[in-house]
SEMARNU-199513 format. One record per atom (N, C-alpha, C): x, y, z. Coordinates in steps of 0.001 Angstrom, whole numbers, plus 500000, padded with zeros to 6 digits. Example, Ala and Ser with C-alpha at 12.3 -4.5 7.8 and 13.67 -1.06 7.14 Angstrom:
513190494310507800
512300495500507800
513200496700507800
512850497750507080
513670498940507140
512900500030507870
END
This chain:
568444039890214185
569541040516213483
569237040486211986
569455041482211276
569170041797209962
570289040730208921
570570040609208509
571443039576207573
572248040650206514
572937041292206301
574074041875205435
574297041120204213
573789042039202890
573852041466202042
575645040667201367
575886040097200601
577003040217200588
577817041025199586
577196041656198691
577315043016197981
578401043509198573
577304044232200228
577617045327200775
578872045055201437
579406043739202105
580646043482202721
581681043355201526
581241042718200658
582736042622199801
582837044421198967
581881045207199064
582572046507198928
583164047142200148
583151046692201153
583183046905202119
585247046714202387
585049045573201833
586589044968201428
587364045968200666
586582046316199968
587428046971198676
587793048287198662
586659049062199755
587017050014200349
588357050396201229
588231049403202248
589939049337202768
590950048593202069
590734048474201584
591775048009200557
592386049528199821
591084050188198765
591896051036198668
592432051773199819
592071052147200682
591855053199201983
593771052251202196
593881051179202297
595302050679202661
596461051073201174
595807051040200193
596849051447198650
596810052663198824
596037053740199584
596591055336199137
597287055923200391
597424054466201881
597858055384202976
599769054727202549
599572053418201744
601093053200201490
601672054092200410
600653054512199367
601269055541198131
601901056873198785
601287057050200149
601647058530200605
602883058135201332
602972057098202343
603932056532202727
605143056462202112
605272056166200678
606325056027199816
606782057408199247
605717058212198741
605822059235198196
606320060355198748
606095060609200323
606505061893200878
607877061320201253
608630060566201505
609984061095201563
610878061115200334
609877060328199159
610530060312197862
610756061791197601
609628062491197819
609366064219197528
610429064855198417
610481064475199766
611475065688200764
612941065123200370
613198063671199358
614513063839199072
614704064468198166
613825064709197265
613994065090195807
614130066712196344
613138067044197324
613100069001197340
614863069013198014
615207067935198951
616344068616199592
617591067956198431
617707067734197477
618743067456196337
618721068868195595
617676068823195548
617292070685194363
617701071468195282
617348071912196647
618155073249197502
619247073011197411
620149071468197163
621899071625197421
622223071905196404
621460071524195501
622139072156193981
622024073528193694
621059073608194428
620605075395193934
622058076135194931
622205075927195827
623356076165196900
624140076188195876
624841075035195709
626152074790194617
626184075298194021
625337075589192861
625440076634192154
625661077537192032
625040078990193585
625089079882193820
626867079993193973
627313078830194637
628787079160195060
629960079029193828
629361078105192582
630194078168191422
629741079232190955
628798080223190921
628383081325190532
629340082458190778
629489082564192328
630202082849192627
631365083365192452
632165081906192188
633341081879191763
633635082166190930
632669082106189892
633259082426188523
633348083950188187
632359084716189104
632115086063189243
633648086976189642
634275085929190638
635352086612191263
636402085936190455
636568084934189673
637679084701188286
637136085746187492
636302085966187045
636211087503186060
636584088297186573
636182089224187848
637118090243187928
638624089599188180
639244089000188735
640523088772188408
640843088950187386
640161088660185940
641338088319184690
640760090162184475
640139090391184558
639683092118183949
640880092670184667
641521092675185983
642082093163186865
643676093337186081
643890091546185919
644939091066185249
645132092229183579
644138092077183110
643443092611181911
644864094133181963
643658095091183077
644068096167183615
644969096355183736
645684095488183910
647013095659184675
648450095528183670
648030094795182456
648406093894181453
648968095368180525
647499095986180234
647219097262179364
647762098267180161
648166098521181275
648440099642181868
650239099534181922
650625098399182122
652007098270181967
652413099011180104
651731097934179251
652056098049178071
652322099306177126
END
């Protein structure tokens, strides 16, 4: 049997080591990411619907407006 320097095992170490720090960084990171993307679609939602709203309070007061000037 050949004898393994010990160089080659303690890089050997260090290799899974990182190989274990980038499978926990992804571990942590992808649901950090799918909470963060699904916070931004509800807001983007919300928005669309105060958008909305505010679209249909403008024509109301124009309506009101209309209605205000047409009496007068």
């Amino acid at each position: 049997m050949v004898p393994v320097p010990q160089q080659v095992e303690k890089d050997l170490g260090f290799k899974y080591l990182g190989w274990l720090a980038a499978c926990v960084l992804v571990a942590i990171l992808l649901p950090l990411t799918g909470l963060l993307y699904s916070k931004l679609y509800e807001t983007q939602i919300e928005i669309k619907h105060h958008i909305n709203e505010l679209d249909r309070l403008k024509h109301d007061i124009e309506k009101i407006k209309e209605k205000h000037d047409k009496d007068s």
